[in-house]
N, C-alpha and C positions, 0 to 999 in steps of 0.2 A: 504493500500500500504506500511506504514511503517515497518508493521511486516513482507511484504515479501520480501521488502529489505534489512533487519535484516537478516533474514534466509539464504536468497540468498547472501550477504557478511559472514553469517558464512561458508554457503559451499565451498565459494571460498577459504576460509583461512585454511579449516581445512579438506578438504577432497579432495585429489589427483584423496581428491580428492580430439594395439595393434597392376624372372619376366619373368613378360611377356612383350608384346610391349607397354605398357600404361605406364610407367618410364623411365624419363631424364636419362641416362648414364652417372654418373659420375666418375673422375678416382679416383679410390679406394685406392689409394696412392699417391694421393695429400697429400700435408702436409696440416692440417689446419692454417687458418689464426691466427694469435697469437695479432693482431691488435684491441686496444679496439675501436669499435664499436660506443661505445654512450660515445662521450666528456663530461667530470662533473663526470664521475663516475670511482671510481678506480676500476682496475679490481681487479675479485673475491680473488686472491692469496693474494691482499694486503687486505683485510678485515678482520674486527676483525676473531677470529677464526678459521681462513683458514690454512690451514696446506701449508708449506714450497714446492717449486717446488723438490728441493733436494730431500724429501722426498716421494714425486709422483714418481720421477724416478725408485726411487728405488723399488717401488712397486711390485709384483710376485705375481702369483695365480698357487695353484698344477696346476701338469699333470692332465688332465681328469676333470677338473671342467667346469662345465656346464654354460656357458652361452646363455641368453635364452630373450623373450621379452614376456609379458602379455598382455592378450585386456578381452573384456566382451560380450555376445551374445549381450544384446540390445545396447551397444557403437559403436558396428560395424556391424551386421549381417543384420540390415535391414530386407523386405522380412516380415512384422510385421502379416501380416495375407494370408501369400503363404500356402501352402501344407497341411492344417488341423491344421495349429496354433492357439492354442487358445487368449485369450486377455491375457494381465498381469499387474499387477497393474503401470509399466512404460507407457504401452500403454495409458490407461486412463490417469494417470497425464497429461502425453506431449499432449493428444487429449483435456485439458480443457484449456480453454483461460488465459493468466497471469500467468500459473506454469513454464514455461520455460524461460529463456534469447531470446529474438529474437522471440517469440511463433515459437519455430521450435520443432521437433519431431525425434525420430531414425526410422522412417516408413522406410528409407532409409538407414541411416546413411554412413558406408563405402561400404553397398552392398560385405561381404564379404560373406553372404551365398550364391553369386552368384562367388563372385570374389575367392573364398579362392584359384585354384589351382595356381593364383598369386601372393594371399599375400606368400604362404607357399616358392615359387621359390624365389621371394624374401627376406626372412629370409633364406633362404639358401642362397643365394647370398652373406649373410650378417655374414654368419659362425654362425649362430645360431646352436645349439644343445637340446634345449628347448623351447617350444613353450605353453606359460600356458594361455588356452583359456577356457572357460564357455558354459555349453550347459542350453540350456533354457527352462527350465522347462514346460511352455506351450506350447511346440513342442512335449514333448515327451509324455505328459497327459495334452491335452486341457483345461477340469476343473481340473487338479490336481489329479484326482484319475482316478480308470481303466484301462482299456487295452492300453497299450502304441499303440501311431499312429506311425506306421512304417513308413512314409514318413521321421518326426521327426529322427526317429532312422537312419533310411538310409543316412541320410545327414552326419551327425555326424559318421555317421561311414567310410565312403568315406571320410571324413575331416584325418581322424585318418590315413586310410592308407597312404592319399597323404603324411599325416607329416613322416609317418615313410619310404617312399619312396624316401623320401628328408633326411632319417639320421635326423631327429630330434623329439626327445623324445614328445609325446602328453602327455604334464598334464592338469587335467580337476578341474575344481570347479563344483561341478555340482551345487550349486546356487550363482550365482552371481544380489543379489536382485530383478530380474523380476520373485514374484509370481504371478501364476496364478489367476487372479480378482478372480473365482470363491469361491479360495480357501480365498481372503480376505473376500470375502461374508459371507463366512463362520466365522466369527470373527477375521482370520487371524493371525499371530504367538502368539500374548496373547491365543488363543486356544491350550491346551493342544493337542488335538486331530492329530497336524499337525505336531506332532513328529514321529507318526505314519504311517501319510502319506507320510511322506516325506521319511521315511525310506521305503516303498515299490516299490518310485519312484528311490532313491538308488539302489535298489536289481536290477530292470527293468536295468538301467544305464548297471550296472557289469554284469550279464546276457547276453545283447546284443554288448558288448562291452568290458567287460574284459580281452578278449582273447589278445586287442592288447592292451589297453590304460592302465596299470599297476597304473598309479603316480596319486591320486585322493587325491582330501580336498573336504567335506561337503561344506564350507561355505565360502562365501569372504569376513570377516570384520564381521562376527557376531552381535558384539556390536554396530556398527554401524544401521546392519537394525535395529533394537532394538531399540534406542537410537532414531536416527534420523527419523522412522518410525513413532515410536509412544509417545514419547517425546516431543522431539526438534520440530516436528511436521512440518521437511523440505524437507522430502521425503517421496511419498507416503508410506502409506494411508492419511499422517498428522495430526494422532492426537495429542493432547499434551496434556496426561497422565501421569504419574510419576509411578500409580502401572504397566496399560497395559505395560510400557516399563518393568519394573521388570517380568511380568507372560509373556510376548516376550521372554525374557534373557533365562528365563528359559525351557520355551519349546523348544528354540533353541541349547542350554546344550542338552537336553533329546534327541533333533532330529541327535546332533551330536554323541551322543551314540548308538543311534539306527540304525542311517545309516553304523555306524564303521562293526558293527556285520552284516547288512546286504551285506554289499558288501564284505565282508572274507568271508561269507559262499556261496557266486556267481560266484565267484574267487578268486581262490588258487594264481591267479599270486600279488593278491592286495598287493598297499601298502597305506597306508594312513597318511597324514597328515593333514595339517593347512595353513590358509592365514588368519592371523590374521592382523587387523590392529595392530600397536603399536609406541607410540611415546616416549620417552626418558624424563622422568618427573625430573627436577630440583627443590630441593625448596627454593622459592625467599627468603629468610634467613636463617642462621644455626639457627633458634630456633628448639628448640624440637617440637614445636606443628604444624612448615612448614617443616620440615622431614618426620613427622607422616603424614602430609597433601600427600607430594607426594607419600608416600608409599602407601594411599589410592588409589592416582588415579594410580598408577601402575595395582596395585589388581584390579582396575573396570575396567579399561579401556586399559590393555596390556595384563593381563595373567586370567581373569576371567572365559575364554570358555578353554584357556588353563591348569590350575587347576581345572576343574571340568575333564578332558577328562585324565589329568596322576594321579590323584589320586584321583577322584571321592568325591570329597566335592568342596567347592566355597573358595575362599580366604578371608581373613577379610578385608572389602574393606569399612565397614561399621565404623558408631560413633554409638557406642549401640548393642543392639541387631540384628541381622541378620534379614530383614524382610520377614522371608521365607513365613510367611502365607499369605500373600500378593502375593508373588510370586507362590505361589501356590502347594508349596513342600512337596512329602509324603512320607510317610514310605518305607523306599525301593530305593527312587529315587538316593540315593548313587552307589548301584548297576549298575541304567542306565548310568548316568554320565560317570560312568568311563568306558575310553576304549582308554587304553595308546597307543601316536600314535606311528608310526615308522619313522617318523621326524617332526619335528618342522618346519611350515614355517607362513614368517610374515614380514609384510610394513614396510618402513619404508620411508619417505619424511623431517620431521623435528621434534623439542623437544616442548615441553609443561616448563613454569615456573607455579609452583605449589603455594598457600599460604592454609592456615588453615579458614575455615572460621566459626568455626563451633560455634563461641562469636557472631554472624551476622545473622540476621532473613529476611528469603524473605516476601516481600508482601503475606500476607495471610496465611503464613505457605507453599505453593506450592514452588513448579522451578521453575528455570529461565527460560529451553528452550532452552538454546545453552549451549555449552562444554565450548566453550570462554566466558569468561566476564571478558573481557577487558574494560565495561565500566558499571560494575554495582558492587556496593558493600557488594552482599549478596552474596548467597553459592550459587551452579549449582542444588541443589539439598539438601532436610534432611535429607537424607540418610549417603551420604560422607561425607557432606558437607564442600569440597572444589572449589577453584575458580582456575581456571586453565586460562592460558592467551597466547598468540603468538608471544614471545618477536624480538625484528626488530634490534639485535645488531647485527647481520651478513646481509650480501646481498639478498633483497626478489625479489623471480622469480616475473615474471608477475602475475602468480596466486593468489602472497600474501602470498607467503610461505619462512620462514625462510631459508638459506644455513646456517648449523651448522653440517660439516664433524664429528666433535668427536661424535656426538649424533650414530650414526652407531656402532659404536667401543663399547661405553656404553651399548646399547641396548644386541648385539649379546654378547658382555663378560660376561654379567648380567646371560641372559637368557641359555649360555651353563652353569655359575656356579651354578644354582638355582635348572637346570632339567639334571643334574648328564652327562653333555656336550654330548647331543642330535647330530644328525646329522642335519642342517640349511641349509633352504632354504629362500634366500632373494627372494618373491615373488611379490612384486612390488617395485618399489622406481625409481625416477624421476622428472622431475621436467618442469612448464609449461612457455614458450615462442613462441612468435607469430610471430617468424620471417618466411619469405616466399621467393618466389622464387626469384632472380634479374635479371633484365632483362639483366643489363649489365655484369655480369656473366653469359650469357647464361643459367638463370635459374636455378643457383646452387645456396643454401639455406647455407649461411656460419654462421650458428648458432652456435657462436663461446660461449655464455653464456653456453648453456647447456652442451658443452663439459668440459668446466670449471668444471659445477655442477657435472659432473658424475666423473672427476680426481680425485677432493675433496675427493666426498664421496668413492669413490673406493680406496683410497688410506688407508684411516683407518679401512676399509672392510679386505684390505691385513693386515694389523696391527693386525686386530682380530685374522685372521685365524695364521699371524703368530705367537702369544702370545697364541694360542691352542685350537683357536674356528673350528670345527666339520664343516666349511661350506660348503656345495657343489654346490651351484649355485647360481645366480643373473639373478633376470627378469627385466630388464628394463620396466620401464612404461612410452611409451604403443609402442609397432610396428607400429601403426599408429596412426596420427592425428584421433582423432571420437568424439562422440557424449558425451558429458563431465558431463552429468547428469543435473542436475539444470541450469548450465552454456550453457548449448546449445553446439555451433561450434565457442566459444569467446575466449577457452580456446584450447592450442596445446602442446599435451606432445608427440606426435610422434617422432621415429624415421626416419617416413618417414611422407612426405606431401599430404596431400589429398585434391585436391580441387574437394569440394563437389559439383559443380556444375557437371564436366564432370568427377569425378571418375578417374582421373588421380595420379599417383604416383611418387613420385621423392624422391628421396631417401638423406637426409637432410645430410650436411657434419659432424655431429654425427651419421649418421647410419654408415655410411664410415669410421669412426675412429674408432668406438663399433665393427663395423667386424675385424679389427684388431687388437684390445683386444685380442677378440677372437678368433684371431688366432693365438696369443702369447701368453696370460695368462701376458702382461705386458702394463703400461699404456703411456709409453713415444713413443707413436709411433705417 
């Protein structure tokens, strides 16, 4: 039990981790409440780090920038085994007893493979113009390979028109973590072989689908399935290997190369980018060797899928030698790597504090198993060997996650100066609170925290763009309350409210301030 409340405290801390008659009517120009909420706590503005009110006012975003909200097929779609869907390695986990918060499951979840022509009415309602959602791999190839199940396709394709019916842009991840069991059966991303597959399942996507849905990324957080899959060993399959996660990394490189080429040669209209996770590494000293530390975990863990895909080799991420052969890399594989995108997109929730650890020996020689070690004083790992930690000197959401506004501005200034100022798409970022309906507000949800959170960081977001960063859009995470992975239904990043019991929608007094963002391009509304 101790190790999977280890696990399950890292996921909480380190991973963020999407109308019709079913939603409350709220007015949409209501001012929000500016009243703190919970006595004992300053609010967010006067906390360390917090950028100046002054400065939020001033804030501006171009003409024509897109904003947009993110969800995930199995967080929301429900419908787990309707119309020829195969199983996926989330089915299994959430179907074994003690893997989830609450033992609940997304068999359910928001039921937006039944509900979408509502969720989409309502992000138009909301003045969305982007809608970056996930099709699920085992809907469209049951075991992963073969003839795509046209139910599968049909859905997702009626999804696509509704979005573009409602004016809002369809961007797709086509893997957003739920493989196909069968294909884990098969040895699962440590398999070479499923760069292959996954690239045919790509081509099937753009084929059936190209015509309308243009804005596609390969992967959600790459390193993460990787890492966390077969690593850290906190989401399925959970192993916890240190090579499998390197020969994962890598086949995932290979599959992101493969699917590049396969969906430009399906359609001409493609464009493709990224949804990288990435968080903003500090290093807890100016010594040389906690510099060198966080530069390390930059390389592994922010741009490592992204340096293989704009110039086709991996970043020195590494103490020593590169452990290609481990990883499984062959002559040639430079070739597959590379396939420069046409924009850069990537997470961003909060910063990492970095030290050096590489004077510091783990038990046995092996990892640790988690990104954070915050309570251990050996490396994460022999490779990097850095210890990276979740520092709590700004305001932590509910989730456990830092508020640290500059970490945005660092990231995207970084990542335009490094990749010769790319065009950027912020593809998630948000932040998680459980506030709920009131009865004595007639059911209006004044979650007045996460408004805070979103000024913050949007205000040095403008700062980016206005000192020269390329950015064209922000996805909020997530359009709805749903199914939060490891965490079950404990955890609320929605813009809108789901009560899972009857499937009801209420649109939270940040979805109502985010629609006029959005229709101003300014945050003092």
């Amino acid at each position: 039990m101790g190790d999977d409340m280890n696990r399950r405290e890292f996921v909480t801390r380190s991973v963020a981790a999407a109308a019709a008659s079913a939603f409350v009517e709220n007015d949409l120009h209501a001012a929000p409440s500016t009243t703190n909420q919970f006595p004992g706590l300053l609010p967010a503005s006067q906390m360390p780090g917090a950028i100046p009110d002054s400065e939020i006012q001033q804030a501006r975003f171009p003409d024509g920038f897109l904003w947009g909200a993110a969800t995930a097929s199995y967080q929301v779609e429900g419908a787990w085994n309707e119309d020829g869907k195969g199983e996926s390695i989330w089915d299994k986990f959430t179907h074994t007893p003690g893997k989830v918060r609450g033992s609940v499951t997304g068999d359910v979840a928001c039921d937006q493979y039944h509900r979408y022509p509502q969720d989409i009415a309502l992000a138009k309602s909301l003045n969305l113009k982007s809608y970056r959602f996930s099709i699920s791999w085992p809907r469209i190839q049951p075991t992963g390979i073969g003839a795509p199940n046209m139910k599968g396709i049909d859905h997702y394709s009626r999804l696509a028109d509704t979005l573009l019916t409602a004016d809002i842009r369809p961007w797709c991840t086509m893997y957003h973590w739920d493989l196909p069991q069968a294909l884990e059966d098969r040895g699962g991303w440590p398999n070479r072989d499923l760069a292959n597959y996954f690239a045919d399942y790509a081509g099937i996507l753009a084929k059936h689908l190209g015509d309308r849905i243009t804005t596609w990324a390969p992967f959600n957080m790459p390193w993460a399935i990787a890492f966390m899959g077969y690593a850290a060993g906190a989401f399925p399959p959970c192993r916890t290997s240190f090579p499998d996660f390197l020969k994962a990394a890598h086949t995932l490189a290979l599959a992101q190369g493969e699917a590049h080429r396969a969906v430009k040669a399906a359609s001409s209209k493609a464009t493709i980018g990224s949804a990288y996770e990435m968080a903003p590494a500090y290093p807890k000293t100016d010594s040389a060797a906690d510099r060198a530390a966080a530069e390390r975990y930059h390389a592994m863990n922010n741009v490592f899928f992204l340096e293989a895909a704009m110039k086709g080799r991996y970043p020195n991420a590494f103490v020593g030698e590169p452990p290609y052969e481990i990883m499984g890399f062959k002559p040639g594989d430079e070739k597959i790597l590379y396939a420069p995108l046409d924009w850069v997109g990537f997470h961003f929730y909060t910063r990492r504090i970095v030290s050096d650890a590489s004077h510091t020996h783990t038990l046995g020689g092996s990892f640790s198993g988690t990104e954070i070690e915050s309570d251990s004083g050996g490396a994460r790992d022999p490779y990097t060997q850095i210890r990276a930690t979740m520092p709590t000197e700004g305001p932590l959401t509910e989730s456990g996650l830092e508020l640290w506004p500059r970490g945005i501005y660092d990231l995207v200034t970084r990542i335009s100066r490094d990749y010769n100022h790319p065009i950027i798409e912020i593809t998630e970022s948000g932040c998680g609170y459980l506030d709920g309906p009131d009865a004595k507000q007639n059911d209006r949800i004044p979650d007045t925290r996460r408004i805070e959170w979103y000024r913050q960081v949007l205000s040095e977001l403008a700062r980016a763009i206005a000192d020269g960063a390329h950015v064209r859009a922000y996805h909020a995470w997530s359009l709805l309350d749903n199914f939060q992975w490891a965490e079950g239904y404990t955890e609320r990043y929605g813009l809108i409210h789901i009560d899972f019991r009857t499937q009801e929608r209420i649109i939270k007094d940040s979805g109502h301030w985010y629609s006029r963002v959005a229709a101003s391009n300014r945050l003092d509304v």
